[in-house]
C-alpha positions in Angstrom: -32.9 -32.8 10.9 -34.8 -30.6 9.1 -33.8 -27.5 10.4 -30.3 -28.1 10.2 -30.7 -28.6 6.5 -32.5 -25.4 6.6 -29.2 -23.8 8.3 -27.3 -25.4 6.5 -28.9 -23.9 3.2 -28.7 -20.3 4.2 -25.7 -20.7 5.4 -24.1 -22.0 1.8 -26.2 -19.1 0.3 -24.7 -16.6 2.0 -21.6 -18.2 1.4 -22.2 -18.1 -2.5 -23.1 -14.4 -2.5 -20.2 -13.2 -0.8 -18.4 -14.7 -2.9 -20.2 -13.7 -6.0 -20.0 -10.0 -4.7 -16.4 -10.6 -4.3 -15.7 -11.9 -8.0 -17.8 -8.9 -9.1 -15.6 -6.7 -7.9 -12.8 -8.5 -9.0 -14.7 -8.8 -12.6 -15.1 -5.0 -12.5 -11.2 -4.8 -11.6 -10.0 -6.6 -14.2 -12.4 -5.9 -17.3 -10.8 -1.8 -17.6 -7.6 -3.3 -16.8 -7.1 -5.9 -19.7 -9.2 -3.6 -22.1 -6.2 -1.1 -21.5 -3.7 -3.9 -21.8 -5.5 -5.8 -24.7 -5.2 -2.3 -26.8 -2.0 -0.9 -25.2 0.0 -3.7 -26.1 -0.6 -3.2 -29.5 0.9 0.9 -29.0 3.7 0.7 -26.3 7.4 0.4 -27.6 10.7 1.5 -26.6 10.2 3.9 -29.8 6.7 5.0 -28.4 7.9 6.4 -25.0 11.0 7.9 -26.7 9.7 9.6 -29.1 8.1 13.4 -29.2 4.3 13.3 -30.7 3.7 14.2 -34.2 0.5 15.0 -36.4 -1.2 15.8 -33.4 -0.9 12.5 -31.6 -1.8 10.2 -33.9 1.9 9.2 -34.5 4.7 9.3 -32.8 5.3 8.8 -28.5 5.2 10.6 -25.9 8.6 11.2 -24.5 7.8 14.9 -23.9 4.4 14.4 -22.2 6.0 11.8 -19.9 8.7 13.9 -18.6 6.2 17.1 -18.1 4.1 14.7 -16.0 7.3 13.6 -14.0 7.8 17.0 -13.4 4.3 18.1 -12.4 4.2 14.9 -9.7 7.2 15.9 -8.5 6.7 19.4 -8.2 3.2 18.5 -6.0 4.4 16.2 -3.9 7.4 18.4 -3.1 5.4 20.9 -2.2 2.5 19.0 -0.4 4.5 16.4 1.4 6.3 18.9 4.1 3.0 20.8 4.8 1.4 17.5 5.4 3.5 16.1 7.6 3.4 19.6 9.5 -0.3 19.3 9.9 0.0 15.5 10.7 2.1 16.5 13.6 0.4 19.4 15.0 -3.3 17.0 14.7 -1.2 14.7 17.0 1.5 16.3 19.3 0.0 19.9 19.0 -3.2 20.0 19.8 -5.4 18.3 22.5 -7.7 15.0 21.3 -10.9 16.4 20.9 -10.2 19.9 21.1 -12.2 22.3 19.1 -8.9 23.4 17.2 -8.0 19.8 16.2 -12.1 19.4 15.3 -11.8 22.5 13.2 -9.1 21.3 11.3 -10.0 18.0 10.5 -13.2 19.2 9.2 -11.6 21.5 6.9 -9.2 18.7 5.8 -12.4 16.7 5.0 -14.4 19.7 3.6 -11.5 20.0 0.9 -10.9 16.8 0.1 -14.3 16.4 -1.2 -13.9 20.0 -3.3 -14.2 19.3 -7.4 -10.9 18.9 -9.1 -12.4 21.5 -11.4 -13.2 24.4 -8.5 -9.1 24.0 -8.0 -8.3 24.0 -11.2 -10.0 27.8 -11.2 -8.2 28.7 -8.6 -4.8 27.6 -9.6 -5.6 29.3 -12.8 -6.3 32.4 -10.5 -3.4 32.4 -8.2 -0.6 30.3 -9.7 -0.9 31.5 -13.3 -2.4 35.3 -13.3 -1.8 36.5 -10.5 1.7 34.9 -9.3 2.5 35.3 -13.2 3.9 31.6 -13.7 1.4 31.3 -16.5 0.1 27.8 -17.9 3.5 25.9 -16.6 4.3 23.0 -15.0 5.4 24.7 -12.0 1.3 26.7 -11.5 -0.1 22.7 -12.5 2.4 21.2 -9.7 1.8 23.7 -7.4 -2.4 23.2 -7.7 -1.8 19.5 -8.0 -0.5 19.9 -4.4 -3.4 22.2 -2.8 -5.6 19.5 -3.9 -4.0 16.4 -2.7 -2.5 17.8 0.4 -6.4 17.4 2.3 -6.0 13.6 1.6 -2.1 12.9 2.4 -2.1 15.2 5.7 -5.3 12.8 7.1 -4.0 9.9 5.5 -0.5 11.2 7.7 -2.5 12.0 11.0 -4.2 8.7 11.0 -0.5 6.9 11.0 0.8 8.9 13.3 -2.0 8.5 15.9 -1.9 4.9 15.3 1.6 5.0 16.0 1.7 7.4 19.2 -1.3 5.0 20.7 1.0 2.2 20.9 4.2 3.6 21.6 4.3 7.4 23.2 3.7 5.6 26.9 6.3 3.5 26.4 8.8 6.7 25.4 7.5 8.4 28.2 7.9 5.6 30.7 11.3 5.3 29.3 12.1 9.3 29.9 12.3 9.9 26.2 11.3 14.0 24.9 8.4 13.9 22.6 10.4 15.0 19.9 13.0 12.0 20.0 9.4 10.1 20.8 8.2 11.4 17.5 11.5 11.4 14.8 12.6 8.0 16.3 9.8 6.2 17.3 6.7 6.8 15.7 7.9 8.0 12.5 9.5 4.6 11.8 6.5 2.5 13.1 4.1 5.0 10.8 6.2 4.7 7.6 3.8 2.0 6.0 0.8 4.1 6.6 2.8 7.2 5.0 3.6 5.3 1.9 0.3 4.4 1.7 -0.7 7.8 1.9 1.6 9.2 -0.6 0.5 6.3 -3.1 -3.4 7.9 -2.8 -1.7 11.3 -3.5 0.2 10.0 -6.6 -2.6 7.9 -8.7 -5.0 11.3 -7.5 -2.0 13.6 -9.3 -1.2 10.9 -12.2 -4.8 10.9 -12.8 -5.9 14.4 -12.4 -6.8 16.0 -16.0 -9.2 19.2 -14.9 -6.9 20.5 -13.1 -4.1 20.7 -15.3 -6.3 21.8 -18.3 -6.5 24.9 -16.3 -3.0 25.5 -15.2 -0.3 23.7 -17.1 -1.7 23.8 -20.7 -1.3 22.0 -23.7 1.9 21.8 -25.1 3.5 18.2 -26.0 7.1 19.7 -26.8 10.1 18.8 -24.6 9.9 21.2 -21.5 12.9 22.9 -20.6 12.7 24.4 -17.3 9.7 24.1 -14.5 8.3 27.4 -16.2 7.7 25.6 -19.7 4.1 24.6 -20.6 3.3 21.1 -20.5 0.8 18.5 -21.0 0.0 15.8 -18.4 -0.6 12.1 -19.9 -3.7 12.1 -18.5 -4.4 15.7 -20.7 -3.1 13.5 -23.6 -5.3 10.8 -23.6 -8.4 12.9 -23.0 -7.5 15.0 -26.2 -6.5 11.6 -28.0 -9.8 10.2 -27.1 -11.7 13.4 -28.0 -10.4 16.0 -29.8 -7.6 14.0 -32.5 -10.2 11.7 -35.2 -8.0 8.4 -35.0 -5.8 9.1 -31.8 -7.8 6.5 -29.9 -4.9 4.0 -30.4 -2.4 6.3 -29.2 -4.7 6.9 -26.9 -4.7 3.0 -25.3 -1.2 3.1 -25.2 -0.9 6.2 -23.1 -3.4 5.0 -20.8 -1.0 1.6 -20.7 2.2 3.9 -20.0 0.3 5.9 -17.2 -0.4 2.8 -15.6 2.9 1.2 -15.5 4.2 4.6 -14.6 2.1 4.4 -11.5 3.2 1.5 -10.9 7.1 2.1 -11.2 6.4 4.9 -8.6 4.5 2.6 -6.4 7.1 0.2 -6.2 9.8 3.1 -6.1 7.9 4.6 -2.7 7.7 1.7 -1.4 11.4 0.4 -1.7 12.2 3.7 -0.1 10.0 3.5 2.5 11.5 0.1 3.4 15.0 1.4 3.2 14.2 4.1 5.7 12.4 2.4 8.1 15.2 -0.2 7.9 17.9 2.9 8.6 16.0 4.8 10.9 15.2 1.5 13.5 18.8 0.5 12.8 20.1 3.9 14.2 17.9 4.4 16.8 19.4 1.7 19.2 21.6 3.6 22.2 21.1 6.7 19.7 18.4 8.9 22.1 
């Protein structure tokens, strides 16, 4: 009887510090999260995300700023997306598993990934902006935004591909199927969740990025006019808010608030796509090989 009261105790202590780690991570979730919120709230208007910035942030919105982050997103994953997907499909269809030319790939993937924003932010600055003359733009931040991120959304790609062809490429072989038709109409659909997935970790990396872009698209918080216009990042913004303006902390909170929810419209935009093209592309493959 004893021992099983003994059991029974370490089990229910266990069971109490699992959960206990588990609503400490929740805790350390939420306290950032409704600090932003709390002092957001207070910021964010129709009037504040319309407006351009004036007395150096401290009044004003940031209309400008969000539509030179737009840009700069878009311009990286434009770029990065294709070249990711290329090296997704070589990792998987082009090379053999285990091969010392898949091996030497993926260790360079990993070996960038884990390279300091900062060391490509002196690089874009190099290439990009001197030496390709596109100067502090949002073009040369877009462009460094996607040398960075592309590491993490070409693994993030190859692991949901090879997830995908380990289930299925038998089954398209068995049924006489090309690899290519294998590939564009069977594994591409069943590896679409693991692709959003990956291209959400590349957007809150490029949303958040602020070394980078300090380096390459600059400073300025007018209305850009072309991808070859300087412009400032929100996450630029609120780091100069926070440190550089005396009283822009305010402002500062309700960037931080517009970032988020901007992060989160994309989210939920990336994943309604993803949804409507895996619904089109399993809807057309039926009799369509």
């Amino acid at each position: 009887m004893k021992l099983i009261s003994l059991a029974r105790l370490k089990e229910l202590a266990w069971t109490a510090l699992l959960y206990g780690l588990a609503l400490g991570a929740i805790a350390m979730l939420l306290w950032p999260l409704l600090t932003v919120f709390g002092n957001g709230l207070q910021v964010l208007s129709w009037e504040f995300l319309s407006s351009s910035p004036v007395d150096a942030g401290r009044g004003g919105g940031i209309a400008p700023i969000l539509v030179s982050t737009l840009g700069i997103v878009l311009v990286s994953l434009a770029a990065a997306l294709p070249l990711s997907f290329g090296v997704a499909v070589m990792l998987t269809e082009g090379f053999k598993p285990g091969g010392w030319p898949a091996t030497v790939v993926r260790c360079s993937l990993d070996i960038l990934a884990g390279v300091p924003s900062v060391v490509f932010g002196l690089f874009g600055l190099s290439l990009f902006c001197r030496q390709l003359g596109l100067g502090y733009s949002i073009l040369a931040g877009g462009l460094t935004l996607a040398c960075m991120i592309l590491p993490t959304l070409a693994r993030s790609l190859a692991f949901s591909l090879e997830a995908a062809a380990t289930a299925h490429r038998a089954g398209g072989a068995a049924l006489g199927l090309s690899r290519q038709s294998v590939l564009l109409r069977v594994m591409v659909p069943v590896a679409l969740p693991g692709i959003c997935a990956g291209i959400v970790l590349a957007l809150t990396r490029a949303l958040a990025e602020t070394a980078v872009l300090l380096f390459t698209s600059g400073y300025s918080d007018r209305m850009p006019e072309s991808l070859l216009d300087s412009g400032r990042s929100v996450s630029v913004h609120i780091y100069d808010l926070a440190t550089n303006v005396p009283g822009g902390t305010p402002n500062a909170y309700g960037s931080a608030l517009a970032l988020l929810l901007l992060l989160a419209l994309l989210s939920f935009a990336v994943h309604a796509l993803t949804r409507w093209m895996q619904r089109r592309m399993t809807g057309t493959t039926t009799g369509s090989y």
